[in-house]
N, C-alpha and C positions, 0 to 999 in steps of 0.2 A: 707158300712158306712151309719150309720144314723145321719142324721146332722141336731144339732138344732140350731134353728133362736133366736139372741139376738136384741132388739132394745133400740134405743138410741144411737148408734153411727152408722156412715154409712162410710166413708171411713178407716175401719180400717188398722191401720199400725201395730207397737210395742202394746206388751203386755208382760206382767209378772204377776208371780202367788204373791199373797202378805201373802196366807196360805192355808190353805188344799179345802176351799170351794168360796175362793176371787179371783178375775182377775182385773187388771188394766190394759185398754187398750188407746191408743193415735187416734186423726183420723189425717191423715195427713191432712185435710184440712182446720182445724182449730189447736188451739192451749190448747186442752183441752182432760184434760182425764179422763173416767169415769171407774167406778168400780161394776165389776158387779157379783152378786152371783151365782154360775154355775147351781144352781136348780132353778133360777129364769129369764127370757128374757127380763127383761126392767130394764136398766140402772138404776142405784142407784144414787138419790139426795142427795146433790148437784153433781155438777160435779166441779171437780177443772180445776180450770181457771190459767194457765201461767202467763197469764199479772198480775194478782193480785200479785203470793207469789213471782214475779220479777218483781214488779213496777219498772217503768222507765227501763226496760231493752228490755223486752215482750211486742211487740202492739200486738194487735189483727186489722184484716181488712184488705185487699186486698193488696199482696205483703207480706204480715209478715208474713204467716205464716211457722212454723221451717220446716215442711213437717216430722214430727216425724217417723221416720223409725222401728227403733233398740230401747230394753228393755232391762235392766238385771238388777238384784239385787245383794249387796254385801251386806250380813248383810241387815242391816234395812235402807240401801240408794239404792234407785232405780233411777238410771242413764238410761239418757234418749238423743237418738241423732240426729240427723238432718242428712237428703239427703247428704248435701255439695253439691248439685245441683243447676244449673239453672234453669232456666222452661224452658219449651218445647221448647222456641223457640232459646234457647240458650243466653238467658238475664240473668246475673249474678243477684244474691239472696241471699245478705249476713244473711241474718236473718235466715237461712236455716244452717248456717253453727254456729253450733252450739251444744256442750255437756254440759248435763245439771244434776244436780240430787238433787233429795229431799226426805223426810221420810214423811212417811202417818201414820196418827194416825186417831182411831176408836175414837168415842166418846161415853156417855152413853145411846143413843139411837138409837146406831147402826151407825151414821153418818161418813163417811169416808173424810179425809179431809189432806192437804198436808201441809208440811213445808219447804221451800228451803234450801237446803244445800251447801254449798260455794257461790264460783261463778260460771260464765256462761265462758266455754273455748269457743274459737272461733278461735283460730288459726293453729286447725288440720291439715289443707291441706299445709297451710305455712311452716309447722313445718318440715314436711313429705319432702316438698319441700328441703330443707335445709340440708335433710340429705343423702347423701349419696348412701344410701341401697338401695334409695326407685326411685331413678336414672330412672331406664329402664323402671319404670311407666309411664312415662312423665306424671307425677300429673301436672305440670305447664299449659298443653296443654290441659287437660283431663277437667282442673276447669271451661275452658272456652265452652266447646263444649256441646248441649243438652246431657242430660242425658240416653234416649236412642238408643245414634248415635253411631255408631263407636267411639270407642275411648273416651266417653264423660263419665264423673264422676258422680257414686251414689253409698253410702250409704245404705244399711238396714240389716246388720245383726249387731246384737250387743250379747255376750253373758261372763258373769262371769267365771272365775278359780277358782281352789281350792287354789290359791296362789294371789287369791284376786285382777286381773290382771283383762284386759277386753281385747275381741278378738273384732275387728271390724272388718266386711264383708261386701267388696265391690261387688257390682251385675254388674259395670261399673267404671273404664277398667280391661280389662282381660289382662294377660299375657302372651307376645308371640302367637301364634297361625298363621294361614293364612289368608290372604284377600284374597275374591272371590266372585267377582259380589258385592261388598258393602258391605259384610256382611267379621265378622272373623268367621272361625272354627276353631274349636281345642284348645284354646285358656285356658287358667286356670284361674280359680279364688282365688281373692287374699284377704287374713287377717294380718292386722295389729296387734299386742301388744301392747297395751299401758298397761305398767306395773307400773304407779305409778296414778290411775284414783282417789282415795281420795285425795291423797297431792297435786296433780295437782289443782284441785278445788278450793284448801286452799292455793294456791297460786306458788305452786312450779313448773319448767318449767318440761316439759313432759319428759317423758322416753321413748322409744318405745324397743323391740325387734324387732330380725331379721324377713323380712319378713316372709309370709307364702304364696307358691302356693299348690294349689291342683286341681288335674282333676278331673271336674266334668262333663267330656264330651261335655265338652265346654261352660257350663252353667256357671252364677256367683251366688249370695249366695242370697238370697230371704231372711234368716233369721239365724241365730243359735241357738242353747238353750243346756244348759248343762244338761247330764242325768244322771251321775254320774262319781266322779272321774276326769279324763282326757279323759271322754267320750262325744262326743255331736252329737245332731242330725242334720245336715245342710238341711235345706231346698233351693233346688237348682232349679233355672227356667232361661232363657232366656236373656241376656241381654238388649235386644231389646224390642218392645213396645209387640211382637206376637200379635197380633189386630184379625187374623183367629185362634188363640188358638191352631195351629196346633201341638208345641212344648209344651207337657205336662212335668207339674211339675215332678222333684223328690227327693226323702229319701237319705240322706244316714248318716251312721253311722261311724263318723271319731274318732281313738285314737290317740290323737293328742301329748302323748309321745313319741311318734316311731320316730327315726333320719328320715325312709324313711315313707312319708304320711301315715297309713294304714287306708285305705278308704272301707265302702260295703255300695252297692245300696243297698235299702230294696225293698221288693217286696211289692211295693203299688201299687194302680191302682187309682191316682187320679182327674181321670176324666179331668172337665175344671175348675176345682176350680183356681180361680187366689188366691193363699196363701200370706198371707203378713206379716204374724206371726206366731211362734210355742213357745207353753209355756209346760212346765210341773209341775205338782202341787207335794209340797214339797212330799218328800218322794215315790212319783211314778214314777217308772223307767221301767215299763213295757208298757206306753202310751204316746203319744205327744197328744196334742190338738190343733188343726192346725184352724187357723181361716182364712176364703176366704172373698174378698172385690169382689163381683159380680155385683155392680153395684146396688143395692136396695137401694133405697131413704131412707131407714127409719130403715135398721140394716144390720147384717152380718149372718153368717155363721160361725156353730163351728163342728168340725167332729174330733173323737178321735180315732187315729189310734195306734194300738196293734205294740210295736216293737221286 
């Protein structure tokens, strides 16, 4: 892997492809996303700003920000979602708890630039709560606990259907599994359906499907992105902080019409890349482009892995 350096954005999260040579990507540490051209490393001006196209909804500055996760496009709406996390230290963050989406339009100078689309949801965990299915989660217990703890609640994979639906993947809590010495193993990671993500927006109450578990060896979802059809790629890592890097990321490639999961690792070797994002640009279904948030002051990391 030959991995090129973008700057202008430093903690990156969610990303989506906007066409064959655009990326729009989120940082979770602010509340802004920039858009960057893949033959070029520095962020493209302006960068669009949250609080502006949701005045009065969007602060910007300490505490507010959504901790943007998860990307995905339906059409020309690019939905975008929040942690649903605490911070670290297990301080609830409603500002975090939050789906969002808007449509980006180019101008005649190249300029890239956003429009908001409905409203802002913010009662996903509630909702979840409420229903039934979603029971043996304990979302109730999970909302309240740090996000890399045991049993504590986050957000970051987000990915589109061909039936226009959105998958949400949770990296915290896993399902089932064992405690041992503080930690679980074995444990599955779980995706939501929310099968009506336009109308919702527009004001209608949600819809979900039944859940989804999958084993990913005990890992939760780091990201998802759809490659074609009912095919997607999961980027799977650790649910915990791994701070010694010992637990390396990994691939895999789920068909996610099969009554029973059918799931394959891919043979990556991806080193210690911390991954935060996978996108794929329209029409390529032979490559991911996987973006690592390493800790560099001043941009990220992009490495296109052959699937």
């Amino acid at each position: 892997m030959d991995p090129k350096r973008y700057r202008g954005c430093t903690n990156v999260s969610g990303a989506v492809a906007i066409d064959a040579n655009h990326f729009v990507v989120a940082d979770d540490e602010d509340n802004l996303l920039g858009v960057f051209d893949s033959g070029h490393e520095q962020v493209l001006p302006p960068r669009i700003a949250l609080s502006e196209l949701f005045a009065g909804e969007i602060e910007d500055g300490k505490g507010c920000e959504i901790d943007l996760e998860g990307a995905a496009a339906i059409g020309d709406v690019y939905f975008w979602i929040g942690s649903h996390s605490t911070n670290k230290d297990g301080e609830r963050r409603p500002s975090r708890h939050r789906l969002l989406a808007l449509q980006i339009q180019r101008n005649a100078v190249g300029e890239f630039s956003g429009q908001r689309y409905g409203q802002i949801y913010r009662t996903l965990i509630d909702d979840l709560i409420l229903d039934r299915r979603f029971k043996p989660y304990r979302l109730d217990k999970a909302v309240g606990i740090a996000p890399k703890a045991l049993g504590g609640l986050s957000i970051e994979g987000l990915a589109a259907t061909p039936e226009q639906s959105l998958l949400i993947g949770f990296r915290n809590p896993l399902a089932g599994g064992t405690e041992k010495n503080g930690s679980l193993q074995d444990g599955k990671a779980l995706i939501v359906p929310l099968l009506n993500p336009r109308n919702l927006l527009q004001g209608q109450a949600a819809k979900f499907g039944d859940p989804i578990e999958l084993d990913l060896g005990g890992y939760g979802i780091r990201d998802i992105a759809r490659r074609q059809d009912n095919e997607y790629l999961i980027v799977a890592g650790p649910y915990h902080a791994n701070e010694d890097r010992r637990e390396k990321h990994r691939l895999y490639l789920w068909h996610s019409n099969h009554r029973t999961p059918k799931l394959k690792r891919l043979d990556a070797d991806l080193g210690d890349l911390n991954i935060e994002a996978a996108f794929l640009f329209p029409g390529q279904t032979d490559r991911v482009e996987l973006l690592s948030d390493d800790g560099d002051t001043k941009g990220f990391q992009c490495v296109s892995v052959r699937l």
